[in-house]
C-alpha positions in Angstrom: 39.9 -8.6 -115.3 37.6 -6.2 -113.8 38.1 -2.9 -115.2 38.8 0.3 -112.9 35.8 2.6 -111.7 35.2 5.8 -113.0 34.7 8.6 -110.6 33.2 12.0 -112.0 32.1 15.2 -110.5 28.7 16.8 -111.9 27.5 19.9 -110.5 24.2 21.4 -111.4 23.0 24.9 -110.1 25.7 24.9 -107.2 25.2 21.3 -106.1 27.6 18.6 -106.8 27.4 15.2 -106.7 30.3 12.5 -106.6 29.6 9.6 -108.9 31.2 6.2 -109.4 30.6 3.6 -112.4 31.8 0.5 -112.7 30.6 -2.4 -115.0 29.2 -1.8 -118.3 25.8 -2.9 -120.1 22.2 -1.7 -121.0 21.3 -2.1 -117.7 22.0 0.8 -115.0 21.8 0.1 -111.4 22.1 3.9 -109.3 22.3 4.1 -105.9 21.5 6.9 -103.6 22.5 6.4 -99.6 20.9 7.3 -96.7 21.4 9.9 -94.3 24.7 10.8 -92.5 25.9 8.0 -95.3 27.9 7.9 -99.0 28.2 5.9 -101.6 30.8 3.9 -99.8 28.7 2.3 -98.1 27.4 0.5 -101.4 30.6 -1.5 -101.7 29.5 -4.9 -101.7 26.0 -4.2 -103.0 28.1 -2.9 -106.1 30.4 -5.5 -106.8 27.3 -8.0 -107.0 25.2 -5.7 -109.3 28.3 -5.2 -111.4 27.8 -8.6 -113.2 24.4 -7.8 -114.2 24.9 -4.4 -115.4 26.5 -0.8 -114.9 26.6 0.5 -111.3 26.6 4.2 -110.8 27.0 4.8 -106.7 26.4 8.5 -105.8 27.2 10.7 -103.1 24.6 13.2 -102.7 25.8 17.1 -102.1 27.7 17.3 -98.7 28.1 14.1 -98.3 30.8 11.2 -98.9 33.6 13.5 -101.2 31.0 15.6 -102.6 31.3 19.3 -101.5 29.0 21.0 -99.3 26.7 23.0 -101.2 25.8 26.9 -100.2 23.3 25.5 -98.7 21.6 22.1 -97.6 19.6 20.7 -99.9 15.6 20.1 -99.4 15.0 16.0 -100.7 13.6 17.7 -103.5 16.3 19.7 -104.5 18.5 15.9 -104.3 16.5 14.6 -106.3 16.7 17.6 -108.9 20.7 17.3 -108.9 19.9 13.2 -109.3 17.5 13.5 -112.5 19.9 16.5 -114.1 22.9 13.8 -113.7 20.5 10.7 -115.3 19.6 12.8 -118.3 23.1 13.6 -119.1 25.2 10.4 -118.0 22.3 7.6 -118.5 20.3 5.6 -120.9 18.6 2.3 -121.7 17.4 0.8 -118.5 17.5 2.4 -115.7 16.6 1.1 -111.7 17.0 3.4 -109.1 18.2 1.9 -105.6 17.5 4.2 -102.5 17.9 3.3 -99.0 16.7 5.0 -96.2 16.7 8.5 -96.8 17.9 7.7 -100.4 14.4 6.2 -101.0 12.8 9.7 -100.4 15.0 10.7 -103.0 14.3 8.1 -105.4 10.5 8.5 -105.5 11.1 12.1 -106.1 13.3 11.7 -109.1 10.7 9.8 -110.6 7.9 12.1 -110.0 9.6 15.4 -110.6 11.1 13.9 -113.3 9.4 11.6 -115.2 10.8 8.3 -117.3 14.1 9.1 -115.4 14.1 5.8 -114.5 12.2 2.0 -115.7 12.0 0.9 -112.1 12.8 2.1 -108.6 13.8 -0.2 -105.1 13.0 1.4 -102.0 15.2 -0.1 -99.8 14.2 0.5 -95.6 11.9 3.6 -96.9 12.1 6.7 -94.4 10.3 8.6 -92.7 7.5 6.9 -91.0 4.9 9.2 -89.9 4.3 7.7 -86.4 8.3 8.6 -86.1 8.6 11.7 -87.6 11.7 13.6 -85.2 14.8 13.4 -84.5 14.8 11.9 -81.4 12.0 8.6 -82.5 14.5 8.6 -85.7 17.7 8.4 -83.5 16.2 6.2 -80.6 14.9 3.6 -84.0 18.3 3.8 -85.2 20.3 3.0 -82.1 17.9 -0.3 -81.1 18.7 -1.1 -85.2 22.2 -0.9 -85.2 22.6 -2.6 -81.4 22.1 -5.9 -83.7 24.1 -4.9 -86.9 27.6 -6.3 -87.5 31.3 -4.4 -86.8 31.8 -3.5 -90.6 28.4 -1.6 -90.4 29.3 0.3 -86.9 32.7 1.5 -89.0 31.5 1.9 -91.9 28.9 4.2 -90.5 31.1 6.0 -88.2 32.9 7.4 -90.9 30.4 8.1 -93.6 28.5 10.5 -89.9 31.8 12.1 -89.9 32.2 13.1 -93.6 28.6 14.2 -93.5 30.2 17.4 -91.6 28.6 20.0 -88.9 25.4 20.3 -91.0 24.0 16.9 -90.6 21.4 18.7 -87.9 20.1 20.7 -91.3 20.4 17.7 -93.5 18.0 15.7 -90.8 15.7 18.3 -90.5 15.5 18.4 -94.3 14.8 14.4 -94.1 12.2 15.3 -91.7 10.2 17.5 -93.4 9.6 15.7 -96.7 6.7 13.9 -97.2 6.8 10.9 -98.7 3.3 9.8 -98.4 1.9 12.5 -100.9 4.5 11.6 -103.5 4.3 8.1 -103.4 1.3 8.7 -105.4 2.4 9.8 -107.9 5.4 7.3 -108.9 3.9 5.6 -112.0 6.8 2.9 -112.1 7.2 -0.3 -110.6 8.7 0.2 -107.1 9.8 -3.1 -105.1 10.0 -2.1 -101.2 12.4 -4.1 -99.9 12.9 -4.1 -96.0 15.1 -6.6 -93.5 12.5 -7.9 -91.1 14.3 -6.9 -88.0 14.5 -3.4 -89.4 12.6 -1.4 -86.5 13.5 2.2 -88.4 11.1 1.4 -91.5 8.3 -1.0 -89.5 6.5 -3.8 -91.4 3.3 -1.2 -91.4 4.8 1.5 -93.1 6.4 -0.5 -95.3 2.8 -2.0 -96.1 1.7 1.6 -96.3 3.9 2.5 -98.9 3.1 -0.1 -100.9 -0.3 1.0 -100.5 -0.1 4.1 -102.1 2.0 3.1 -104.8 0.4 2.3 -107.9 2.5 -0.3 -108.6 4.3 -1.5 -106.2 5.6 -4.7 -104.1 6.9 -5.7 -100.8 9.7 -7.8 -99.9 11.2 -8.6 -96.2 14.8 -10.0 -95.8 14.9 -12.5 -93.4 17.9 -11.8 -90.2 18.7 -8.5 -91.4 18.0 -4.9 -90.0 17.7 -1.1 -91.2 21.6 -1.9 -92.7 20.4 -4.8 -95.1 22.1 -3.1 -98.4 25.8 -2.8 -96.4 25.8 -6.0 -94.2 25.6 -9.1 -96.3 24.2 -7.4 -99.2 23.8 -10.9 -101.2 19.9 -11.3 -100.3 19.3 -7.6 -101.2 21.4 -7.9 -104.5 19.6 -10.9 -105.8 15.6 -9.4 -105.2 16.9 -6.3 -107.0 17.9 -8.4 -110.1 15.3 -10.3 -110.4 12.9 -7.3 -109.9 14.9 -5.5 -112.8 14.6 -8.8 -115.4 10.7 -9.3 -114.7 9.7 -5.9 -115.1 
């Protein structure tokens, strides 16, 4: 029987995040949304990893059930609140799962914080620099989604909500990071995963990434768009376990 998942509440300098474990082992899968999102979102993507390790989902400040902190965050400051919760609540092996926005975050927990993490997953990296406002961001997002499933158009429609009346600020905050001068600096092995219909994170900037990473890897998901880690999640699941046992 599987046993119940543990929810926990960590706050560090003012910011909370929402956390949720379930499954147990040396190996820890974490997983960090995307805009407007939550750690909902991660449902099915969890109950796969489960079997092949400890899953901690996260809602990052203001959004999901985490409060909304004095003041939006930078990606920076996410990532800060991230590493501070990994040094306290983690150990052994550790892969970091970000999609979308969440990837932004994930390369800057690794290079703020060093050995946070064995491995990192970038999963639909934002923000392309040939798409860098709101309005090429939303315009992407609305062709993406035109071809995504029912489950994904609710599921997202209520994580937008949740995200409250500052998701203008948390957009801008998106927008302004830049995670071409970081990439750099990510001394891990990164897998860049992407679904091949996905037209917010293009095959080329995908490529780019990988570019600049030291160590890194591309993988495309075939019939899937932006939403591969919510709809269908099976395809995405399986490349991130394999990545975690080879390297």
């Amino acid at each position: 029987m599987a046993s119940p998942a543990r929810v926990r509440h960590f706050t560090w300098r003012g910011a909370t995040i929402v956390a949720e474990s379930t499954g147990s082992g040396e190996r820890t899968f974490v997983l960090i949304h995307g805009i407007g999102m939550g750690r909902s979102v991660f449902a099915d993507l969890t109950q796969r990893l489960r079997h092949h390790g400890r899953v901690v989902a996260i809602d990052l400040p203001g959004y999901g059930e985490a409060p909304e902190p004095p003041r939006t965050l930078t990606v920076e400051r996410n990532a800060d609140v991230v590493a501070a919760y990994l040094s306290d609540h983690t150990s052994g092996d550790v892969t970091i799962v970000g999609h979308s926005m969440g990837a932004q975050v994930a390369v800057e927990v690794e290079a703020r914080h060093p050995s946070s993490a064995h491995r990192l997953v970038l999963a639909a990296p934002t923000t392309d620099p040939a798409a860098r406002t709101g309005s090429a961001q939303l315009a992407r997002l609305l062709r993406d989604i035109a071809i995504e499933s029912p489950v994904v158009w609710a599921r997202g429609a209520r994580e937008y909500l949740r995200a409250g009346p500052h998701l203008r600020l948390k957009l801008r905050a998106m927008l302004v990071h830049r995670p071409e001068e970081t990439f750099p600096r990510v001394l891990v092995p990164v897998l860049v995963l992407r679904g091949q219909d996905d037209v917010v994170a293009p095959r080329a900037w995908c490529e780019e990434v990988v570019r600049l990473l030291p160590e890194g890897a591309l993988a495309e998901i075939p019939e899937h768009g932006h939403e591969t880690m919510i709809r269908d999640s099976a395809p995405a699941a399986a490349l991130i376990v394999e990545f975690a046992e080879r390297t």
